[in-house]
C-alpha positions as a Markdown table, in Angstrom:
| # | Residue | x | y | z |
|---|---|---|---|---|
| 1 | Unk | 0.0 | 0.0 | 0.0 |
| 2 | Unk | 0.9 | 3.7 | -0.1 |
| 3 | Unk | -0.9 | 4.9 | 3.6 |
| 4 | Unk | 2.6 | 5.7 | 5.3 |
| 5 | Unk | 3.7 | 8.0 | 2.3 |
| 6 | Unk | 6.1 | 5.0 | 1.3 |
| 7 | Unk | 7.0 | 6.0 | -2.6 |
| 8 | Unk | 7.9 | 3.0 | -4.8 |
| 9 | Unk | 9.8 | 2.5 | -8.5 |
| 10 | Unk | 7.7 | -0.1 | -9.1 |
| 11 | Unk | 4.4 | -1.4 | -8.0 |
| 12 | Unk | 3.1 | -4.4 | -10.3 |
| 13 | Unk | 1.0 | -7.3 | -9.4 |
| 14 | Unk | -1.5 | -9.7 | -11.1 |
| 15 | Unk | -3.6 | -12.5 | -10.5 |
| 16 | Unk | -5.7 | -15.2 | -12.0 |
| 17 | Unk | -9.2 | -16.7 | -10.0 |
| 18 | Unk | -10.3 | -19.9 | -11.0 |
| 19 | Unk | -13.4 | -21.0 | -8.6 |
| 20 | Unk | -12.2 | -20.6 | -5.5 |
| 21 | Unk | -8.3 | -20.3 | -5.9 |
| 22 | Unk | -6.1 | -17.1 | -6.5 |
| 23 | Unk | -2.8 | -17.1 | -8.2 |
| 24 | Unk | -1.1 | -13.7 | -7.0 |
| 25 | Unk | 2.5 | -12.6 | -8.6 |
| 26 | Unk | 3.9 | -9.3 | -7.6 |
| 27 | Unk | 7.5 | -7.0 | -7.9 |
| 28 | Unk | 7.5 | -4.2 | -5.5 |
| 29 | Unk | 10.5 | -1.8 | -5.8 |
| 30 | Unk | 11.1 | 1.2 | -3.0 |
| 31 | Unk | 12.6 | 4.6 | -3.3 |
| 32 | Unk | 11.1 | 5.6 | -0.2 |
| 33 | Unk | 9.7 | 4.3 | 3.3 |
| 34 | Unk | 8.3 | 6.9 | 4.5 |
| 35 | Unk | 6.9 | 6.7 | 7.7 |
| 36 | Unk | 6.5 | 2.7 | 8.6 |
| 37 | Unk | 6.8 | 1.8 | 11.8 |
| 38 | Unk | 10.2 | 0.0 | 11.7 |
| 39 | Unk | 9.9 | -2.3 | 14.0 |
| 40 | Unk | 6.2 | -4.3 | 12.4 |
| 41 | Unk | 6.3 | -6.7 | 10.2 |
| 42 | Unk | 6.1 | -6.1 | 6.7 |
| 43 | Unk | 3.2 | -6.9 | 5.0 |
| 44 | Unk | 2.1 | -6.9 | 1.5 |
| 45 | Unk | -1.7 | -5.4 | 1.3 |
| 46 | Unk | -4.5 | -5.2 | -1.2 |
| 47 | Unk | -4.9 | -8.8 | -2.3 |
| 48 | Unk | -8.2 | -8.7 | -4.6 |
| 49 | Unk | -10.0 | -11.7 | -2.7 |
| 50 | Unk | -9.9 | -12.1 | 1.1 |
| 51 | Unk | -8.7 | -15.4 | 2.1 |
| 52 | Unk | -10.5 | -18.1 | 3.4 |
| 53 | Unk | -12.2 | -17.6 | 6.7 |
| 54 | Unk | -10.9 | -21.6 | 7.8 |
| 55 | Unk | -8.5 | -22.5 | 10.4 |
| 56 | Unk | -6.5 | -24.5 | 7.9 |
| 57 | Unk | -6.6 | -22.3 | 5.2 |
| 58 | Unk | -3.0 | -20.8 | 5.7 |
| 59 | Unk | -0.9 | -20.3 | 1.9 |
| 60 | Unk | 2.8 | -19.5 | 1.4 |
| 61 | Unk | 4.0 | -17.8 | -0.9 |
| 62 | Unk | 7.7 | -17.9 | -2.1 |
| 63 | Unk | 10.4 | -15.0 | -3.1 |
| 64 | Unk | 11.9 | -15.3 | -6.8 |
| 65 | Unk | 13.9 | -12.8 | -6.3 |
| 66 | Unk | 15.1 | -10.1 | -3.2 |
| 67 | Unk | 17.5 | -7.2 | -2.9 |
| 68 | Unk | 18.4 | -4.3 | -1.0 |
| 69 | Unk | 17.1 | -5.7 | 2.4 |
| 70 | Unk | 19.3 | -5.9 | 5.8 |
| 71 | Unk | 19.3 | -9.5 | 6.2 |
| 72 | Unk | 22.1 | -12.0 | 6.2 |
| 73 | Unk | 23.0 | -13.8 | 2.9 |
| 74 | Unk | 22.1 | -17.2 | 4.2 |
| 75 | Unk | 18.1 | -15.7 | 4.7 |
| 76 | Unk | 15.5 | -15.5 | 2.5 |
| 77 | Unk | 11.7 | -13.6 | 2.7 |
| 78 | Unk | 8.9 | -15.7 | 2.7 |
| 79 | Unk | 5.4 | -15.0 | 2.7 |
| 80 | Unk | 2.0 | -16.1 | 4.0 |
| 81 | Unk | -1.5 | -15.5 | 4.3 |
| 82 | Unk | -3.4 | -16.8 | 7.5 |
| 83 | Unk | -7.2 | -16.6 | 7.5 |
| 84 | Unk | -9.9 | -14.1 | 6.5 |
| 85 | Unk | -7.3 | -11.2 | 5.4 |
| 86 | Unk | -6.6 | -9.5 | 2.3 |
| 87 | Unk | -2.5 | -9.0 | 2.7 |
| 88 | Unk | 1.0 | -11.1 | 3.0 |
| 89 | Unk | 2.6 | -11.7 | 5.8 |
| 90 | Unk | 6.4 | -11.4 | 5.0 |
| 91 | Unk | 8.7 | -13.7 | 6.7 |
| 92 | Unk | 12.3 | -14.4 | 6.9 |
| 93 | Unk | 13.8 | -17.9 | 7.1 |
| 94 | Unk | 17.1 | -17.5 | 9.8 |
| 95 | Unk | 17.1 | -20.7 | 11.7 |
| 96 | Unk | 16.9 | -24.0 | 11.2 |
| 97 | Unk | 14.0 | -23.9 | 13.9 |
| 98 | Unk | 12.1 | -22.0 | 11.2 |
| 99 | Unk | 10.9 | -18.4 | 10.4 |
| 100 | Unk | 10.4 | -15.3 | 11.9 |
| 101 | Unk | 8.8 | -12.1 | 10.9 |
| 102 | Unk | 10.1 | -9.6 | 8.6 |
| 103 | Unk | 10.7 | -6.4 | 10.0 |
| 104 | Unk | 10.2 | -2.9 | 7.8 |
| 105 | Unk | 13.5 | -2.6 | 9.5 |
| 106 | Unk | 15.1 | -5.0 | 7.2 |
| 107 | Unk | 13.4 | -3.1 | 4.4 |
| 108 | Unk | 15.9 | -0.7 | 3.0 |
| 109 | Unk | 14.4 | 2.6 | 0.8 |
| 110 | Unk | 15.5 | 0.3 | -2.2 |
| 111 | Unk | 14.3 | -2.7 | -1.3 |
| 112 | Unk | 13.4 | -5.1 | -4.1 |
| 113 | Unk | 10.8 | -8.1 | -4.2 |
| 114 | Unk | 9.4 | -10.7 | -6.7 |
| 115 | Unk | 6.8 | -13.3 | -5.0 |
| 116 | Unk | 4.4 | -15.4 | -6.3 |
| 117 | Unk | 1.8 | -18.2 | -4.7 |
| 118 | Unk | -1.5 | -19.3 | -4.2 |
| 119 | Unk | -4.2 | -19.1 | -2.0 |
| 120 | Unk | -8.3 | -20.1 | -1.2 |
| 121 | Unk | -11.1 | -17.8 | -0.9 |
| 122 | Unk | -14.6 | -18.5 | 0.4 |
């Protein structure tokens, strides 16, 4: 989104619905991050379809490409949608014990993201 007067190079995303499914592929590209609150998670926002409102309904969604973020080079961003919300949860895989949330800290004014994935609406 654009509510914190973040400013971007690039803003693209699309999606295909078939029935109940939603095939999302975005590349976001800052110049800018304004006034986000550095130390919440990043979170990618305006999905067209809210997801499904079931406990079990949780998606992933996987990075093809990252740059400009403050993370080591053994991490990677991940993202993933838990029920009845319209936005990504962004992620970042630093342990072997799993993931842990991606901070607009690690976000640089020139951060750079490609992700793509799937999830269910009602």
């Amino acid at each position: 989104g654009s509510g914190e007067s973040q400013a971007y190079n690039t803003q693209v995303g699309r999606y295909t619905k078939i029935g109940n499914l939603v095939h999302v592929q975005f590349k976001l590209v800052t110049t800018d991050l304004g006034s986000l609150c550095t130390s919440k998670q990043a979170r990618i926002v305006g999905l067209p379809f809210t997801s499904k409102n079931e406990a079990s309904a949780n998606s992933a969604f996987a990075s093809g490409s990252a740059n400009g973020f403050a993370v080591d080079a053994d991490e990677s961003v991940i993202g993933a949608i838990i029920p009845n919300v319209a936005y990504i949860e962004l992620g970042l895989w630093e342990a072997t014990t799993g993931t842990d949330a991606f901070r607009i800290s690690e976000w640089s004014d020139s951060g750079n993201l490609t992700m793509a994935g799937s999830y269910r609406t009602d």
